[in-house]
C-alpha positions as YAML, in Angstrom:
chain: A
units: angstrom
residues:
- id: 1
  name: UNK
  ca: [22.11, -17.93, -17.02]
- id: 2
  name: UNK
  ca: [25.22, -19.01, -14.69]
- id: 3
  name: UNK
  ca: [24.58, -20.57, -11.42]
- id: 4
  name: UNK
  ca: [25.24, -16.84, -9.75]
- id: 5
  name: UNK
  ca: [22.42, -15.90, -11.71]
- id: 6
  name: UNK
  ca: [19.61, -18.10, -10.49]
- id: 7
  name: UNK
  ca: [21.64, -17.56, -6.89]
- id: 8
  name: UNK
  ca: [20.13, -13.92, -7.31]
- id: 9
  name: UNK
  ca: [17.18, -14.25, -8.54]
- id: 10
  name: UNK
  ca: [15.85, -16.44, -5.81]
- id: 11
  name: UNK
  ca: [17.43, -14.40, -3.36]
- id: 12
  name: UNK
  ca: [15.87, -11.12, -4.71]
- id: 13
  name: UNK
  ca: [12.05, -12.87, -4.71]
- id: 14
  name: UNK
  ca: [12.94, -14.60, -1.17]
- id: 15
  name: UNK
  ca: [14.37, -10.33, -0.07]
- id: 16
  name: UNK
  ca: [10.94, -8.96, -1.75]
- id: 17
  name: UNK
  ca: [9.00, -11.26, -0.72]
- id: 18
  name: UNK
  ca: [9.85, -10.34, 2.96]
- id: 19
  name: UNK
  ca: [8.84, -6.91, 2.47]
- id: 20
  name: UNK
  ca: [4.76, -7.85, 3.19]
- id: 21
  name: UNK
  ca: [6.47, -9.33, 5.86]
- id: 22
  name: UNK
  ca: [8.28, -6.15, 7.54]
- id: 23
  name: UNK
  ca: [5.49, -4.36, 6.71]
- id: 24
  name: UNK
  ca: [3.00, -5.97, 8.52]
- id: 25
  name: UNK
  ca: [5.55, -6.05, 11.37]
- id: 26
  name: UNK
  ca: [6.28, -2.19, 11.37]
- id: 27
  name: UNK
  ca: [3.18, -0.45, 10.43]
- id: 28
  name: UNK
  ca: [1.13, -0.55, 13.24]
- id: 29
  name: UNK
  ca: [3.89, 1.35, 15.13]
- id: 30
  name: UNK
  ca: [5.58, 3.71, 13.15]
- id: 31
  name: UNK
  ca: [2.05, 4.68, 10.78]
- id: 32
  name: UNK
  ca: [2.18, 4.59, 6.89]
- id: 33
  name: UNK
  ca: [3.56, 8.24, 6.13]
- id: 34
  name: UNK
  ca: [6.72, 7.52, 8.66]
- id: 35
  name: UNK
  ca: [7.83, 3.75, 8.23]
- id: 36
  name: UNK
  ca: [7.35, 5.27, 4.13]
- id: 37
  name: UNK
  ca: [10.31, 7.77, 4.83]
- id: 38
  name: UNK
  ca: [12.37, 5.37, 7.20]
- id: 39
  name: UNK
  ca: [12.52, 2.80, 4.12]
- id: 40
  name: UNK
  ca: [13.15, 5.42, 1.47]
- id: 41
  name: UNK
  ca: [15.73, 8.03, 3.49]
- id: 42
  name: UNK
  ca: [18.00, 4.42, 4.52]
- id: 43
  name: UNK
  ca: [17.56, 3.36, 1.32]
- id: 44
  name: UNK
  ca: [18.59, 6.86, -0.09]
- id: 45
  name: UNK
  ca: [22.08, 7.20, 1.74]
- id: 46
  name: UNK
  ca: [23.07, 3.75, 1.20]
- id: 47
  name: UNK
  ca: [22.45, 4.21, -2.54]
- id: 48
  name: UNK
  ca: [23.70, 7.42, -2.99]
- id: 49
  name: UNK
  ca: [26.56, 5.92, -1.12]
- id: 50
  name: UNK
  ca: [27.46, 2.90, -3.71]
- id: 51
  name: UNK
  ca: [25.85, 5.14, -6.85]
- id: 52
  name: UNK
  ca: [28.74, 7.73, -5.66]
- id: 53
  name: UNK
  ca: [31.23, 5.08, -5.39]
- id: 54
  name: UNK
  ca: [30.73, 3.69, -9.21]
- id: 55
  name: UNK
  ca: [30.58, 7.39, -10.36]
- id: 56
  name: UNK
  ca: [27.02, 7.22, -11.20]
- id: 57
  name: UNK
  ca: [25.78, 10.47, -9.83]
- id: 58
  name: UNK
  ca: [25.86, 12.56, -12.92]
- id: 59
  name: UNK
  ca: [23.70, 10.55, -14.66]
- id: 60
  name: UNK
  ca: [21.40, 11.30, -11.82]
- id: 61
  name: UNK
  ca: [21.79, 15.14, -11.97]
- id: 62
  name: UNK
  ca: [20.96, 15.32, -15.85]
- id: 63
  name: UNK
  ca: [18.06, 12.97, -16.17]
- id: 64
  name: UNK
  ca: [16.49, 15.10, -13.23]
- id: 65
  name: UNK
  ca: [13.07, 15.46, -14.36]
- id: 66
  name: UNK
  ca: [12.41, 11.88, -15.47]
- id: 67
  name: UNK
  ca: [14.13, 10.49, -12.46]
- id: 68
  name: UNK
  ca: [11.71, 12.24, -10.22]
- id: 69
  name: UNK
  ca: [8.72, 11.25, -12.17]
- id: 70
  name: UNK
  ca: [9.91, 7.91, -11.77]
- id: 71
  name: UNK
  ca: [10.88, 8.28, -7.97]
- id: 72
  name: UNK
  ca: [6.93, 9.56, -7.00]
- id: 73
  name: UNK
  ca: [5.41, 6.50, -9.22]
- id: 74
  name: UNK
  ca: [8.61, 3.65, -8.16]
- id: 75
  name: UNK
  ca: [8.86, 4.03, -4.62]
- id: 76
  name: UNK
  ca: [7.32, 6.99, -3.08]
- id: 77
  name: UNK
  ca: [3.24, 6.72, -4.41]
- id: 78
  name: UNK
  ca: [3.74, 2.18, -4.14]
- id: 79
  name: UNK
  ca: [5.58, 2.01, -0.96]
- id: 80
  name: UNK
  ca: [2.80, 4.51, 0.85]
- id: 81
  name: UNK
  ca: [-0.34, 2.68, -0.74]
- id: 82
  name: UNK
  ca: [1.59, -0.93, 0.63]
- id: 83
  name: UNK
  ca: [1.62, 0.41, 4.18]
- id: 84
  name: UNK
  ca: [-1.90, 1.97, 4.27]
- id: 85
  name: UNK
  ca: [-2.83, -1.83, 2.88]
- id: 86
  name: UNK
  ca: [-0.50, -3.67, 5.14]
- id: 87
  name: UNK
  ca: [-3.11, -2.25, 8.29]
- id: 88
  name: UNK
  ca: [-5.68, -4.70, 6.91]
- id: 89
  name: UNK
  ca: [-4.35, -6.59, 4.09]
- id: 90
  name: UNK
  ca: [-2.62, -10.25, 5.38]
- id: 91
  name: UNK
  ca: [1.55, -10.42, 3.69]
- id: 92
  name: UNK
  ca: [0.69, -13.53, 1.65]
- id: 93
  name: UNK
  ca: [-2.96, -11.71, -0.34]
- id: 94
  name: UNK
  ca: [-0.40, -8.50, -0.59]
- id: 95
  name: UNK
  ca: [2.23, -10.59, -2.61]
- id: 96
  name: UNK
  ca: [-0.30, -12.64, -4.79]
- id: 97
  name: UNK
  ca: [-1.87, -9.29, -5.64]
- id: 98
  name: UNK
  ca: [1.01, -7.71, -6.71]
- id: 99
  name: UNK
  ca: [1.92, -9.64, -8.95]
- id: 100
  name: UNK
  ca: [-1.06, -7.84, -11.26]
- id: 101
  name: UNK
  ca: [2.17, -5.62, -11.76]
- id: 102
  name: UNK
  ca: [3.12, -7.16, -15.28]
- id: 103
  name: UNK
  ca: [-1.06, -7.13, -16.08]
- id: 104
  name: UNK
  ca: [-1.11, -3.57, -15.47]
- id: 105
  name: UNK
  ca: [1.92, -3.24, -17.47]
- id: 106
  name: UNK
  ca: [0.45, -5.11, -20.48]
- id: 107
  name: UNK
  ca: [-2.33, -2.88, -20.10]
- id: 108
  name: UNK
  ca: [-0.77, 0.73, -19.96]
- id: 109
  name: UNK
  ca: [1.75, -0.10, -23.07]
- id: 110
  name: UNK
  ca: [-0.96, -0.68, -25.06]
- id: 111
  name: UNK
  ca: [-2.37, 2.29, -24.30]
- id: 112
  name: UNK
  ca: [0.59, 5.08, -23.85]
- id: 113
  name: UNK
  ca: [2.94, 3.06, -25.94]
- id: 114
  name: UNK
  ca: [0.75, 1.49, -28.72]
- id: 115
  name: UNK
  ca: [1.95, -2.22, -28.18]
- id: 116
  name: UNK
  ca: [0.08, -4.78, -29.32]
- id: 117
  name: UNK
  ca: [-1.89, -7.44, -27.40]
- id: 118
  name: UNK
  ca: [-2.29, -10.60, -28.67]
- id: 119
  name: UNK
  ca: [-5.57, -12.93, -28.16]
- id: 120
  name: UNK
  ca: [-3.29, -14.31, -25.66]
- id: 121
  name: UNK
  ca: [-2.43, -11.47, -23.72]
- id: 122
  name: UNK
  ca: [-5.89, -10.18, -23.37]
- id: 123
  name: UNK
  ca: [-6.50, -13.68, -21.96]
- id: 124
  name: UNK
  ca: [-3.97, -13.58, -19.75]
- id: 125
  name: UNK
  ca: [-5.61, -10.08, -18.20]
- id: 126
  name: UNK
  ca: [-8.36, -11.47, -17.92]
- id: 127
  name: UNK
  ca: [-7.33, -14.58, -16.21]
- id: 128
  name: UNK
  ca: [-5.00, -12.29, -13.59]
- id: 129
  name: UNK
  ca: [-8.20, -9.93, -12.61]
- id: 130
  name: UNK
  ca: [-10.22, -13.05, -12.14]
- id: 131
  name: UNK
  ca: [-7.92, -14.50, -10.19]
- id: 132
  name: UNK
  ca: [-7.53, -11.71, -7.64]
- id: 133
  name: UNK
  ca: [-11.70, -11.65, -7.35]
- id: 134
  name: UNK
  ca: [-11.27, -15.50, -6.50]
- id: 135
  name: UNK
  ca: [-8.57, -14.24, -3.87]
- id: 136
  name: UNK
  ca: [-10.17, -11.72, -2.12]
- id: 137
  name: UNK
  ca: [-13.81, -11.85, -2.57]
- id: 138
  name: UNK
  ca: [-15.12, -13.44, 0.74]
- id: 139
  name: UNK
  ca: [-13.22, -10.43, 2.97]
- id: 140
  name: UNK
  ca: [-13.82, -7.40, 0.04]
- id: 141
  name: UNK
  ca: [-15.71, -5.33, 2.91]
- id: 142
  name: UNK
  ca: [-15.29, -1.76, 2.95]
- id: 143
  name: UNK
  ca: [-16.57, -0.77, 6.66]
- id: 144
  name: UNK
  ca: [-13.85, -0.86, 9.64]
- id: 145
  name: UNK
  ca: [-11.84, -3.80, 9.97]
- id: 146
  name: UNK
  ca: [-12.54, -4.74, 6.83]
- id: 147
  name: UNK
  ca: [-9.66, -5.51, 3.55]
- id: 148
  name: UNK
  ca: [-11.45, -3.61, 1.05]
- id: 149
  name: UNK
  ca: [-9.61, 0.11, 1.10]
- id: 150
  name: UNK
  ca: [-6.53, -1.98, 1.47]
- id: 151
  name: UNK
  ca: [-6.99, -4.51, -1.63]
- id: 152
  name: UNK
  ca: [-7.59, -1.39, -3.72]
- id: 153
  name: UNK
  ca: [-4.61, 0.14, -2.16]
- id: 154
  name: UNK
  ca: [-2.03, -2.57, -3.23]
- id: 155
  name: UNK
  ca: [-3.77, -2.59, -6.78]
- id: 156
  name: UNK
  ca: [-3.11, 1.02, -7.06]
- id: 157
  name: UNK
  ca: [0.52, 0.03, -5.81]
- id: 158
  name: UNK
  ca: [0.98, -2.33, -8.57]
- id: 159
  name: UNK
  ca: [-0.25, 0.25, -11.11]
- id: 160
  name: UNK
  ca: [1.93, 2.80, -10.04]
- id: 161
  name: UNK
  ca: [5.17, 0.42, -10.48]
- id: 162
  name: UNK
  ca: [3.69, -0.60, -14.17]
- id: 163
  name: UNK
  ca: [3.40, 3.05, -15.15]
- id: 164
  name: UNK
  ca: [6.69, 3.62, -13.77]
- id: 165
  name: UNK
  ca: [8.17, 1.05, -15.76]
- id: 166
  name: UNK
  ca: [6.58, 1.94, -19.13]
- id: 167
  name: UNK
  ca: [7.44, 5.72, -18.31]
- id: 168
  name: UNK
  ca: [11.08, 4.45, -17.82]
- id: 169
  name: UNK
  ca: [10.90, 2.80, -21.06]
- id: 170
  name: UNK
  ca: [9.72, 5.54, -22.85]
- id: 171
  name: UNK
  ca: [11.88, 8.67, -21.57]
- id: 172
  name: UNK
  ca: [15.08, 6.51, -19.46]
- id: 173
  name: UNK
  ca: [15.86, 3.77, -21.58]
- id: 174
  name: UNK
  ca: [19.90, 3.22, -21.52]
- id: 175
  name: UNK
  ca: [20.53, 5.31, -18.23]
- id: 176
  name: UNK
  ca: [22.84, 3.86, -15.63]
- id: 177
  name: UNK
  ca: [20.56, 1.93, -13.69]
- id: 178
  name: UNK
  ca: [22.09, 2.65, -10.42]
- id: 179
  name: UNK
  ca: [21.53, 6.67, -11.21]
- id: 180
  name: UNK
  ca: [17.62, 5.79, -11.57]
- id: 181
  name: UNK
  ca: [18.00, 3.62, -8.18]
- id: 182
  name: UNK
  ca: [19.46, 6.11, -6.34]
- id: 183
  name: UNK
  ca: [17.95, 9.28, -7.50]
- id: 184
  name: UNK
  ca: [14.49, 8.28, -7.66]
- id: 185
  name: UNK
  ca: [14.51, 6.80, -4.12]
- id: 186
  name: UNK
  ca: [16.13, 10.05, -3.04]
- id: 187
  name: UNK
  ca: [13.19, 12.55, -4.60]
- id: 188
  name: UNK
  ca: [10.80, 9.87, -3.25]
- id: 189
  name: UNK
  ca: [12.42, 10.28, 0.43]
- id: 190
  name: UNK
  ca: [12.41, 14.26, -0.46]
- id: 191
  name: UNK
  ca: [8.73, 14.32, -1.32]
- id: 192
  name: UNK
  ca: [7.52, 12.36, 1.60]
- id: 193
  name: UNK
  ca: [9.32, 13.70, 4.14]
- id: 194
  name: UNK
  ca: [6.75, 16.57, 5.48]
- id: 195
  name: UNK
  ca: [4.07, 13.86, 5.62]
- id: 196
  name: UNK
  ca: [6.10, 11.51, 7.93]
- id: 197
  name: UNK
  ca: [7.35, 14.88, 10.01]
- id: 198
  name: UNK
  ca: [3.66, 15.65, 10.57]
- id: 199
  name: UNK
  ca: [2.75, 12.35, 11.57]
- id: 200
  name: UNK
  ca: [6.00, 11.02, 13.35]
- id: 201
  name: UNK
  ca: [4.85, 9.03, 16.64]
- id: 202
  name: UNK
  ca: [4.43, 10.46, 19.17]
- id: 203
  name: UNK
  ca: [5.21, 7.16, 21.58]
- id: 204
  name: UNK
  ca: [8.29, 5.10, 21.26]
- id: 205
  name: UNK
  ca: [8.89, 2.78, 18.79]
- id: 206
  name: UNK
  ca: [9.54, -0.79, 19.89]
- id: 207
  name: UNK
  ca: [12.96, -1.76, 18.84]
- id: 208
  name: UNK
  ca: [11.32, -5.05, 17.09]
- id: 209
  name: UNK
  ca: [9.46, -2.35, 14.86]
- id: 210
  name: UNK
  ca: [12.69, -0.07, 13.95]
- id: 211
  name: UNK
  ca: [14.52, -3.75, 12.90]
- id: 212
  name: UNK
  ca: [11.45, -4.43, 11.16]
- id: 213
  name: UNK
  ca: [11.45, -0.83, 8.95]
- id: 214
  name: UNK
  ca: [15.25, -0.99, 8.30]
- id: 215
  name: UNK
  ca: [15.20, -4.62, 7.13]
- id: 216
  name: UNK
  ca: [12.54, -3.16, 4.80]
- id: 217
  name: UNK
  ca: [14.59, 0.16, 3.88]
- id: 218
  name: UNK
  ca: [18.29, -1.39, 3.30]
- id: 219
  name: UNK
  ca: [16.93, -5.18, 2.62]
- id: 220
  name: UNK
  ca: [14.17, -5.19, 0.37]
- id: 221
  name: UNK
  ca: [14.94, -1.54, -0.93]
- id: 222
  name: UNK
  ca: [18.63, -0.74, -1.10]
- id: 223
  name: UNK
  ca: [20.59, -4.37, -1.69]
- id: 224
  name: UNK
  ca: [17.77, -5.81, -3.40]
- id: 225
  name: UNK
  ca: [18.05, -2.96, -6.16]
- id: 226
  name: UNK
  ca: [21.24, -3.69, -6.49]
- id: 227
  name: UNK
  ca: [21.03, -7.07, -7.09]
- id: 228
  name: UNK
  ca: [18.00, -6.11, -9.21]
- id: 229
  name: UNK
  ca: [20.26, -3.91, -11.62]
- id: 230
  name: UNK
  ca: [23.01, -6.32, -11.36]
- id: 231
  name: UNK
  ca: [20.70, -9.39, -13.08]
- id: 232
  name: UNK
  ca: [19.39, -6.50, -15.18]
- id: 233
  name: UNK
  ca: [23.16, -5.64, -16.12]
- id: 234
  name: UNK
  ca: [23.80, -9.97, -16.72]
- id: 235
  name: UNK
  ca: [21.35, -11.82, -17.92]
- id: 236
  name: UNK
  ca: [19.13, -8.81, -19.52]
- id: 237
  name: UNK
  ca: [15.66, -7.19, -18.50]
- id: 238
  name: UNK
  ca: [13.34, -9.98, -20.07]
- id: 239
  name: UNK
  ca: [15.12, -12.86, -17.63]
- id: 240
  name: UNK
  ca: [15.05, -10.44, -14.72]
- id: 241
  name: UNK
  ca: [11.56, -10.35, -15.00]
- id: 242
  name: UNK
  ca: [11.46, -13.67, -14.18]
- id: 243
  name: UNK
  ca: [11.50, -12.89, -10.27]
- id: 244
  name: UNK
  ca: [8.13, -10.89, -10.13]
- id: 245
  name: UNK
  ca: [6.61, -14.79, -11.02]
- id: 246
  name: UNK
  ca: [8.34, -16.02, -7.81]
- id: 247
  name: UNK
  ca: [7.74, -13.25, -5.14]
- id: 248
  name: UNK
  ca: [4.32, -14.17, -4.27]
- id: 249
  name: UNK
  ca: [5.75, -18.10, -3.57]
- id: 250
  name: UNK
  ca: [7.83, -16.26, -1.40]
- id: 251
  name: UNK
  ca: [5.46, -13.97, 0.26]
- id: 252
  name: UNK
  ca: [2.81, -16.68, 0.81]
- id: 253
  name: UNK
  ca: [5.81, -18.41, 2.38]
- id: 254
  name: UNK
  ca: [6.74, -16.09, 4.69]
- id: 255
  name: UNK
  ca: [3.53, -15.05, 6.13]
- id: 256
  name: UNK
  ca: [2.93, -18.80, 6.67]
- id: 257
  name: UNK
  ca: [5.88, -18.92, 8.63]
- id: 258
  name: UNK
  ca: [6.49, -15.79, 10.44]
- id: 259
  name: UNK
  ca: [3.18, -14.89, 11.11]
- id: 260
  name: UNK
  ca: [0.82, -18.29, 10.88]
- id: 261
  name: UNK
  ca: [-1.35, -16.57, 8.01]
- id: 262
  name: UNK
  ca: [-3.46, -19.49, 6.89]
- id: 263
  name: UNK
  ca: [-2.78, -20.88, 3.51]
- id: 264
  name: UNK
  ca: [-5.53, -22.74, 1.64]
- id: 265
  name: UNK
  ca: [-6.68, -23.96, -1.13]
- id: 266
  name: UNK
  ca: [-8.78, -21.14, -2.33]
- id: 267
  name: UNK
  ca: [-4.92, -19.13, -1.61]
- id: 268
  name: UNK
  ca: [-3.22, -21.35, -3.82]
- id: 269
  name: UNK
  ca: [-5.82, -21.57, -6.64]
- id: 270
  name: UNK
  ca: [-6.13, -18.06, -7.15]
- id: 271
  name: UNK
  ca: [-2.72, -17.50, -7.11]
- id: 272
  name: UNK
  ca: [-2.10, -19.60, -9.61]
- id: 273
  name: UNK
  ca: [-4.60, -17.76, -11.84]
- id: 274
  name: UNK
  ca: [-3.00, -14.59, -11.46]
- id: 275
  name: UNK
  ca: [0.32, -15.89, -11.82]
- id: 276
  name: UNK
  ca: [-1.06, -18.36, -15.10]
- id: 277
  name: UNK
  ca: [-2.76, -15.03, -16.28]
- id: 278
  name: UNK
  ca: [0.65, -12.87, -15.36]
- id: 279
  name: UNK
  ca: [2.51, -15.63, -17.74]
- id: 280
  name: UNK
  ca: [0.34, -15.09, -20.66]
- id: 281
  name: UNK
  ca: [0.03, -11.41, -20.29]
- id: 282
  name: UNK
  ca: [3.72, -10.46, -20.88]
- id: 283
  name: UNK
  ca: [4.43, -12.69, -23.17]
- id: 284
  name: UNK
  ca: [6.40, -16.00, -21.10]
- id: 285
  name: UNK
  ca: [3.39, -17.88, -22.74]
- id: 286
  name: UNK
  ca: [3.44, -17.03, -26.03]
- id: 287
  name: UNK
  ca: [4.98, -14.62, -28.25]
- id: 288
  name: UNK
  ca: [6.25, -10.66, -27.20]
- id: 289
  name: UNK
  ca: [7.27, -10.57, -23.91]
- id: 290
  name: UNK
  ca: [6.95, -7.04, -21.67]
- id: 291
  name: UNK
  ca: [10.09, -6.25, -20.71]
- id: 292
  name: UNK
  ca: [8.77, -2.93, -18.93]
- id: 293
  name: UNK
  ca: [6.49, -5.06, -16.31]
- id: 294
  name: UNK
  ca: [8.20, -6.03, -13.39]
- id: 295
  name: UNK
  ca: [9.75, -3.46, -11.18]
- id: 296
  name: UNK
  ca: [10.93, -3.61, -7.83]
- id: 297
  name: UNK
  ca: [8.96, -4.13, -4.38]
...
């Protein structure tokens, strides 16, 4: 990898790490259904914009049916279930629990796509589940207030992008990646928008709220998948996949920061399970790595 390289890939995990961030920021406000189609209609236009640009539409129009599939289960399905968790759900716990992503990943190509696990790699599932029950335990309530609805929220997130992934690897595999970028944000931004019509705010929005949702719709959706499929396009899918292990740094960092979440050590411990159990699980410990595991925030 060139210098550019590790440029971008510590710029895309600083850029997806924010989005917890703008979440949190934005949610309240706007609601989950309409902040969902403000970061995926944004995101839509400025990719259709550059996929147009580079010629990349057709391969949009005749992988239709796949592109859709993967629209509902990469952006549409995730992006919801983060802003119905980012009510309750601190930025930093979002990010560390994410990164299950490449777990779930692990878990679903063994099952759709027959790969094997090593000793390992079931190890290293283990290890990641653990290490989200040492995260969130203490605060797992499920009555009003409390993170439980939201913890399973993100999971189901993170298990949306994994299928996603293994469905792209199994029906997509050597279509432009801007075409998938573009299209499948578009159907996402299609198929949610009667949702956020229906539920559109009826007060005004703050303007710290709308900066908030379009730093989240053309930051962490539409340039970071284009830096995203430009490391892809370099340095290959199995280096690329590097950045899902440095998000939740990131995210942790940023909620710090930006909104005083506490860090401690109980934080830092379990996300270094997760992330030690993330390692083994695809592979970056070991032998076979999961190239179909990390996916974009």
């Amino acid at each position: 990898m060139q210098a550019r390289d590790y440029r971008d890939l510590f710029l895309l995990a600083a850029i997806w790490g924010s989005s917890f961030l703008f979440m949190r920021l934005s949610v309240g406000d706007f609601g989950p259904f309409a902040l969902v189609e403000i970061r995926l209609g944004a995101a839509a236009l400025f990719l259709l914009a550059v996929a147009a640009a580079r010629g990349s539409l057709r391969a949009f129009w005749s992988n239709l049916r796949h592109i859709s599939v993967v629209g509902i289960f990469a952006a549409g399905l995730p992006f919801l279930l983060f802003n119905v968790a980012a009510q309750t759900v601190p930025a930093s716990i979002m990010a560390v629990i994410n990164a299950m992503t490449p777990l779930f990943g692990a878990l679903i190509a063994r099952l759709w796509l027959k790969e094997a696990l090593s000793n390992l790699r079931i190890l290293g599932l283990g290890l990641g589940f653990t290490g989200i029950l040492l995260l969130v335990w203490k605060d797992l309530s499920f009555e009003a207030g409390g993170m439980g609805f939201g913890v399973l929220a993100v999971l189901g997130a993170s298990l949306c992008y994994a299928y996603a992934a293994c469905y792209t690897t199994r029906f997509l595999k050597g279509v432009d990646p801007l075409a998938m970028a573009a299209g499948s944000v578009t159907v996402a931004a299609i198929a949610m928008l009667p949702l956020a019509l229906y539920t559109w705010p009826a007060a005004p929005v703050p303007m710290t709220s709308w900066g908030a949702a379009l730093s989240l719709s053309l930051l962490c959706t539409g340039l970071a998948y284009l830096i995203y499929y430009g490391l892809i396009d370099r340095v290959g899918a199995s280096r690329s996949i590097t950045v899902t292990f440095l998000v939740p740094l990131f995210g942790i960092f940023w909620g710090a920061i930006i909104l005083h979440e506490p860090v401690g050590l109980r934080m830092l411990g379990a996300a270094s399970v997760v992330l030690l159990g993330t390692l083994l699980a695809t592979g970056f410990i070991g032998a076979g790595k999961l190239q179909a595991g990390g996916r974009p925030r």
